[in-house]
Steps between C-alpha positions, in 0.01 A plus 500: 500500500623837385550722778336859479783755520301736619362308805751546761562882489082498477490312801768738672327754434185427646667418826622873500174612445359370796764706712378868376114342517552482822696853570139634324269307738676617841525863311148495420462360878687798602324739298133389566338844543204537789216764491267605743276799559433670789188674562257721717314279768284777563396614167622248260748735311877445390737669701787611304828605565554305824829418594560154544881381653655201629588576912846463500577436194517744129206390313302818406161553297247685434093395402396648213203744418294152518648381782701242386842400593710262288847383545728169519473269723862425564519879603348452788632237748167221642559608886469895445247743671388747257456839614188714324450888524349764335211769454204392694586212652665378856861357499410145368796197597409124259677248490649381134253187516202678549570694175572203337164314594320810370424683182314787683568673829248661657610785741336719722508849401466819791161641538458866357241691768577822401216732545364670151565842524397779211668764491234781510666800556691723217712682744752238525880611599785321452702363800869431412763210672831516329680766282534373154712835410688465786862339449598133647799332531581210221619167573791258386229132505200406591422399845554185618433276790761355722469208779220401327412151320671402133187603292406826738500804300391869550173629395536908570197558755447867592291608796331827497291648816117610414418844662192515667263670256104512434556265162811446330513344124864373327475664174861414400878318597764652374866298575856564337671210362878530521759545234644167519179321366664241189189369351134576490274314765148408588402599886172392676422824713275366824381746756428355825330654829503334848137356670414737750631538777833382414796736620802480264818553677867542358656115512206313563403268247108484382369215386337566131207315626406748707527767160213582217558576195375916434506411097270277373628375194916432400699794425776388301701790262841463304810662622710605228696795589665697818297795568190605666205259429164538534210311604105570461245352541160480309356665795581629833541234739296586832693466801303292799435719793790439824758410230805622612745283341572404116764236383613555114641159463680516107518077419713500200407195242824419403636118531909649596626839588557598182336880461689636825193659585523766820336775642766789630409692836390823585464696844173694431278370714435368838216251388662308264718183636688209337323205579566087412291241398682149575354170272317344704242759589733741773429839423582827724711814494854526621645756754359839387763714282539875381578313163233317326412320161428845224100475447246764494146394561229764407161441720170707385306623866193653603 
């Protein structure tokens, strides 16, 4: 019988197909890609732009305008906690597994009681906290934290002090972004009040549970350049009656420190303080300063 000349070097060949067959199965393993939305218990909506992280570790994502978060599975090892935060809802801690076993995550979002208030005067003035024409100080980078956990990083939190007026409404935020910013960036602007009778003092930290939101809907605007920016809002957001503390917590959206986003200080005013807000749901204001974060907030009052 004539032997095929071909046969051997066939048969060789298949042998050393079976090795990068199976490089593709364990890299298709390794690549297997997970999705899962998280939404409103309360109301049944999406909630977008949440920051979801690994505790301890670097994974870092973002849901989408529908609420959905996709990524690898290999990026995220099977015995992490996942830490979840972001506009309306409470400091949320999962576990890996319990994202895995789900395709929807249903979250409780914070109650908005805010009273509906017209405004039914025309003889509004304008109340002023901040000096956007008055000159700061830049910085060299962004603020960081230190002593905290592998994945902590800063979100800049101002504090500003709410005189005692008849009726106060936040017609606009003004904030300077430092020269140092590298690349445009997308920022999720909450505004938080403490439950009443809370007393914020200098060191203490809050927890956000104890914290409702004053805007009800996202605010999320694109950073692009240094300068003065400007915020307004589709209408002038009524300030609850014994308010006497705002937090202007700036979440930026971005995966890795990448746009060197900062806010430079000022010393213009007494009520404005640098506050923190630590993952985990820890939020306060540190040891009052002359120098603060340069924002201007413009109030409408009676």
């Amino acid at each position: 019988m004539m032997k095929n000349p071909f046969w051997f070097p066939i048969v060789s060949a298949n042998k050393w197909l079976i090795v990068p067959f199976l490089l593709i199965c364990i890299q298709s393993f390794g690549q297997e890609k997970h999705k899962v939305y998280f939404y409103s218990s309360n109301e049944n909506t999406p909630l977008a732009y949440l920051r979801v992280q690994v505790k301890g570790g670097n994974f870092m994502e973002f849901t989408d305008l529908a609420g959905k978060l996709e990524y690898l599975k290999k990026e995220i090892p099977s015995d992490s906690s996942i830490a979840i935060a972001g506009y309306g809802i409470n400091d949320t801690l999962l576990s890996i597994k319990q994202m895995w076993d789900l395709d929807t995550i249903f979250l409780k979002t914070k109650e908005f009681e805010l009273p509906e208030i017209a405004i039914n005067s025309t003889l509004l003035s304008e109340l002023k906290i901040g000096d956007s024409s008055a000159e700061g100080w830049e910085v060299t980078k962004p603020i960081t934290v230190t002593g905290g956990e592998m994945e902590e990083f800063y979100r800049y939190t101002v504090r500003v002090k709410i005189p005692k007026k008849k009726q106060l409404y936040l017609d606009e935020i003004k904030f300077y972004v430092s020269q140092i910013l590298e690349e445009k960036v997308d920022i999720s602007i909450r505004i938080l009040f403490p439950n009443e009778g809370m007393q914020i003092k200098p060191g203490r930290k809050n927890s956000i549970q104890d914290f409702t939101e004053l805007l009800q809907g996202n605010k999320v605007i694109e950073v692009s350049q240094p300068g003065w920016m400007q915020l307004n809002f589709d209408e002038s957001v009524a300030i609850p009656k014994g308010v006497k503390d705002l937090f202007i917590v700036f979440d930026l959206l971005e995966k890795e420190a990448k746009s060197r986003f900062a806010i430079p200080n000022q010393r213009v005013s007494k009520d404005i303080d640098l506050g923190f807000y630590i993952t985990g749901g820890e939020i306060g204001v540190f040891q009052t300063d002359s120098n603060h974060p340069a924002i201007e907030l413009t109030f409408l009052k009676e």
